[in-house]
C-alpha positions, 0 to 999 in steps of 0.5 A, a space after each residue: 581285203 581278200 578274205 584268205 584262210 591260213 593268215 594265223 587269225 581271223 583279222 581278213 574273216 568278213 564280219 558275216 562269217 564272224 557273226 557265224 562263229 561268235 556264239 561258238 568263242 564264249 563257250 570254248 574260252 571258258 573250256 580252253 581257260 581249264 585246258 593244261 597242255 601236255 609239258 613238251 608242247 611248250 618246246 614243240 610251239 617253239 619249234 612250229 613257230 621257227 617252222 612257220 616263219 620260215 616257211 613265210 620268209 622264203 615266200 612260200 606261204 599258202 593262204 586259202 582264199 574263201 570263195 563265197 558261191 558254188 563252184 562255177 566259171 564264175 565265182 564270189 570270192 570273200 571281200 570282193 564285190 564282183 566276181 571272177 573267173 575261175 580257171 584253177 579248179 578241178 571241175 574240167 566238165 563243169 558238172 559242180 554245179 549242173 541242174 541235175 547233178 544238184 537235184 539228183 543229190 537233193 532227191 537222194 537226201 529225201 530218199 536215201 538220207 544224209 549217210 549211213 553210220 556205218 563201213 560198207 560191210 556192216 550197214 553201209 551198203 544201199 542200192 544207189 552204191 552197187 549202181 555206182 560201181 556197176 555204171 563206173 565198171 560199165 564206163 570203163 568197161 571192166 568187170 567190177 568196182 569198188 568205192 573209196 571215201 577218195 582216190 587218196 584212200 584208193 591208193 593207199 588202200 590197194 597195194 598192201 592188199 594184193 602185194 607182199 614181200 615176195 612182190 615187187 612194184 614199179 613206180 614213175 618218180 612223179 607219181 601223186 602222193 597217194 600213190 607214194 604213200 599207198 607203196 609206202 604201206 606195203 612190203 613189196 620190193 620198191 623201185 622208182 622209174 625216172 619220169 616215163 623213161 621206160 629204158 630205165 623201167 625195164 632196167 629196174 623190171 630186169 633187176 627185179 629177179 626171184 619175186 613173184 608178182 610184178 605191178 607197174 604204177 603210173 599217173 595217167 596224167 601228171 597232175 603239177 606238168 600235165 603230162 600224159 604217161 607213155 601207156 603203150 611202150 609201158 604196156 608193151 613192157 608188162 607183157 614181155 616182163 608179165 606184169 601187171 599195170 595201174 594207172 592213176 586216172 583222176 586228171 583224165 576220167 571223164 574228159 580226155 579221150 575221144 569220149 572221156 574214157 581216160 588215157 588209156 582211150 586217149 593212147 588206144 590201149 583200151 583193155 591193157 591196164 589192168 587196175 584204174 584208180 580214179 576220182 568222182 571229186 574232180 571231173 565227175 561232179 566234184 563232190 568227193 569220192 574215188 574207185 578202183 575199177 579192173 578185174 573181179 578178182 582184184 576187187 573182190 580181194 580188196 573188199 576183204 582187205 583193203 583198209 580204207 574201205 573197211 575201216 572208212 563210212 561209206 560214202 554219203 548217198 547225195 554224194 554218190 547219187 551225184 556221181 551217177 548222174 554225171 556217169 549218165 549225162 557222160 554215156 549219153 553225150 561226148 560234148 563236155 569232153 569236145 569242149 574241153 579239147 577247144 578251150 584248151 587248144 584256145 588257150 596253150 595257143 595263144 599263151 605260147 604265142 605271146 612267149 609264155 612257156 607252157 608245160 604238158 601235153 595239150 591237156 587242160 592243166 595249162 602249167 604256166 612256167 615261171 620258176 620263182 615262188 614269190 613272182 608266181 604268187 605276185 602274178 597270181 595276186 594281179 591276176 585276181 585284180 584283173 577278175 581272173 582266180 589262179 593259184 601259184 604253185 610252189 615247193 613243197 607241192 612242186 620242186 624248188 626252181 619250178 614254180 608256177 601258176 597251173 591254169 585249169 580249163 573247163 568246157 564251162 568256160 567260153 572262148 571269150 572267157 579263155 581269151 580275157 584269161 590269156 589278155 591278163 596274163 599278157 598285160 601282168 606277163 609284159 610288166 613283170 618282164 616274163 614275156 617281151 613288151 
C-alpha cells in the first residue's frame, strides 16, 4: 500500500523505514513507562480524540504521502514501484533538484558549515547572508533586504515593527494565513477588503479617518484560486489615500512576469509597491527561507524589531548559498519563466476544453474545481493509480463547498507530461461523472 503519514500508527511504515527507528522504541518504551501525564490530559485525550473522529468522518482527512526521492518531475513515492509524476509542488522552476543549486549547497557545508548557532545579530551573520540580500534587493530592484527563517516569519514579524495603534492596515479577505496572523500581532486598526474588490477597499480607506500611517496588504497571487491581486487600481488607491503597499509574492517570485520579477512585472507596476514579502522555499530552490525586500528604512527598522528575525537562527548556509545560485541562473536567463507560461497554457487549455472548471488566472496553480471533499480526494487517489501525484484540497485549507485538486505546473515538466497529466484527469473525470462521457 501507500505509505501515508497521519494514519495514527506506523501500520502503512515500509519495513526499510522501520528498520530506521527501531533502535529508537526500546529506549523511549522504557522512558515513556516512568512518564505520568498531567491530571487534565485524560478529559482533553477525550475530547482530541472526539475532534479526530470527526474530522475523519466528514472525509476531510489529510494523510501525508512519503515520497522517497528528490523533488522532481518525477518522483518515488512509499510502496510504489514506479514512479510518478509530480504535479502539485511548489517547485514551479524545477530548481529542487538542479546540479548546481545542490553543488552550490554542498561547497557552502564545506566552507561555511552546516549553521550558525546563533540569531542574525549576535554570530549569525556570514558573508554568503549579505550576498543573498543584496542579489534579492538587485532582483527586485529595491534598496535593501532582510532574511526570515520563512516567509511565514516575514509576515508575522513585519507589521507589529512598523504599525502601531495610531495606524490602520488593510487587507484582502483571502489573504495567506501569515498574513492573518502577522496583523493579528499588531495594534493597527484592522480592516478587511472583500477579495480585490477595490470600491469596497476605498470605502474601508475613507472610513479609516484620524490614524497616521495607512499599509495596504495583498497576495500577489492567491495561493488556493491562483488569482492575481488587481495592483494597478490598488496602487492607484495608495496615492489618492497616501498609503502605502505590501504584497505577498511567493506564488510568483521567480516565474511570473516577463522575466520572473513578480506580479508587480506582470501588471507593469514596477516600483509602486513599497514592501514585497516572498520566498526561497518555493520557486527559488525549494529549501526554506523567506525576505522582505523594499526601502532601507523599513528594512533597517526591522533589523531592530522585528521578532522573528531576532529571535530565530539564522539561516543554514547550504540553504542560503542555494538561494543565490538560483538568483544567479534567474538574472542570467528568462527560459524557466517561458517554460512555465507554456506548460501552463497546455494544460488550462485543454482541461477546459474537456469541461473541467478551471479556476485563476492563467497562473500555474491550475485549481481543478469540484466541490465535494470526499470526490477530490477519490480523484486524487485514481490519480496516482494513473502515475500522476495531486492532492485534493479541503475545508479547513479552502471553504466548505470548495474543494479541489489545485494542480501545479513546473517548466520540469514536458508537454508530453502535461498531456498524460490532462489524459487522466479526462478518463477518472468522465467515470466519476464530473465531465461528459
Amino acid at each position: 500500500g501507500i505509505v501515508e503519514v497521519g494514519k495514527g500508527n506506523f501500520r502503512h511504515v515500509t519495513s526499510t523505514m522501520l528498520a530506521r527507528v527501531s533502535r529508537w522504541v526500546p529506549t523511549w518504551g522504557r522512558l515513556s513507562s516512568r512518564v505520568r501525564s498531567a491530571s487534565g490530559w485524560p478529559q482533553m485525550q477525550r475530547e482530541l480524540n472526539d475532534e479526530l473522529g470527526l474530522i475523519r468522518s466528514a472525509g476531510l482527512w489529510k494523510s501525508e504521502r512519503v515520497i522517497t526521492t528528490r523533488q522532481e518531475s518525477l518522483i518515488g513515492v512509499g510502496g510504489r514501484e514506479e514512479r510518478v509524476l509530480n504535479f502539485c509542488a511548489n517547485n514551479y522552476l524545477g530548481l529542487s533538484s538542479h546540479p548546481e543549486v545542490i553543488q552550490a549547497g554542498k561547497d557552502a557545508l564545506d566552507s561555511h558549515g552546516a549553521g550558525l548557532s546563533s540569531v542574525r545579530f549576535i554570530c549569525g551573520t556570514q558573508d554568503i547572508h549579505v550576498i543573498l540580500e543584496q542579489k534579492i534587493s538587485s532582483f527586485h530592484s529595491r534598496e535593501d533586504s532582510i532574511l526570515y527563517a520563512s516567509c511565514f516569519d516575514a509576515n508575522a514579524g513585519l507589521f507589529e515593527a512598523l504599525l502601531g495603534e495610531d495606524d490602520a492596515i488593510f487587507s484582502d479577505e483571502l489573504n495567506h494565513a501569515s498574513i492573518i496572523d502577522g496583523i493579528r500581532l499588531c495594534k493597527a486598526k484592522k480592516y478587511r477588503f472583500k477579495h480585490k474588490n477595490m470600491m469596497d477597499l476605498k470605502d474601508k480607506l475613507l472610513s479609516a479617518k484620524d490614524v497616521r500611517r495607512k499599509l495596504i496588504a495583498t497576495d500577489g497571487v492567491f495561493s488556493m484560486d491562483g488569482d492575481v491581486a488587481n495592483l494597478k487600481d490598488l496602487c492607484d488607491l495608495a496615492d489618492e489615500f497616501n498609503a502605502v503597499v505590501m504584497i505577498d509574492d511567493c506564488h510568483a517570485t521567480g516565474f511570473v512576469g516577463e522575466t520572473g520579477r513578480g506580479t508587480e512585472e506582470l501588471q507593469d507596476v514596477v516600483g509602486r509597491i513599497d514592501i514585497i514579502n516572498s520566498t526561497l522555499g518555493k520557486a527559488m530552490g525549494g529549501a526554506a527561507g523567506g525576505y522582505t525586500t523594499g526601502h532601507q528604512e523599513i528594512i533597517s527598522l526591522l533589523r531592530q524589531r522585528s521578532r522573528p528575525y531576532l529571535f530565530s537562527n539564522s539561516l543554514p548556509p547550504p540553504v542560503v548559498a542555494q538561494a543565490s545560485k538560483v538568483y544567479d541562473l534567474l538574472m542570467a536567463s528568462s527560459e524557466l519563466p517561458e517554460k512555465v507560461a507554456r506548460n501552463t497554457e497546455r494544460f488550462r487549455s485543454r482541461m477546459t476544453t474537456a469541461g473541467f472548471k478551471i479556476s485563476g488566472d492563467n497562473h500555474p496553480i491550475c485549481p481543478v474545481m469540484l466541490g465535494d471533499a470526499r470526490l477530490a480526494t477519490e480523484i486524487a487517489n485514481e490519480m496516482l493509480d494513473h502515475g500522476i501525484f495531486v492532492i485534493g484540497f479541503s475545508y479547513p485549507v479552502v471553504p466548505q463547498g470548495k474543494a479541489r485538486i489545485r494542480v501545479q505546473l513546473s517548466a520540469v515538466h514536458s508537454l508530453e507530461d502535461v498531456d498524460r497529466c490532462v489524459d487522466a484527469f479526462v478518463e477518472i473525470g468522465k467515470k466519476k461523472g464530473v465531465i461528459p462521457s
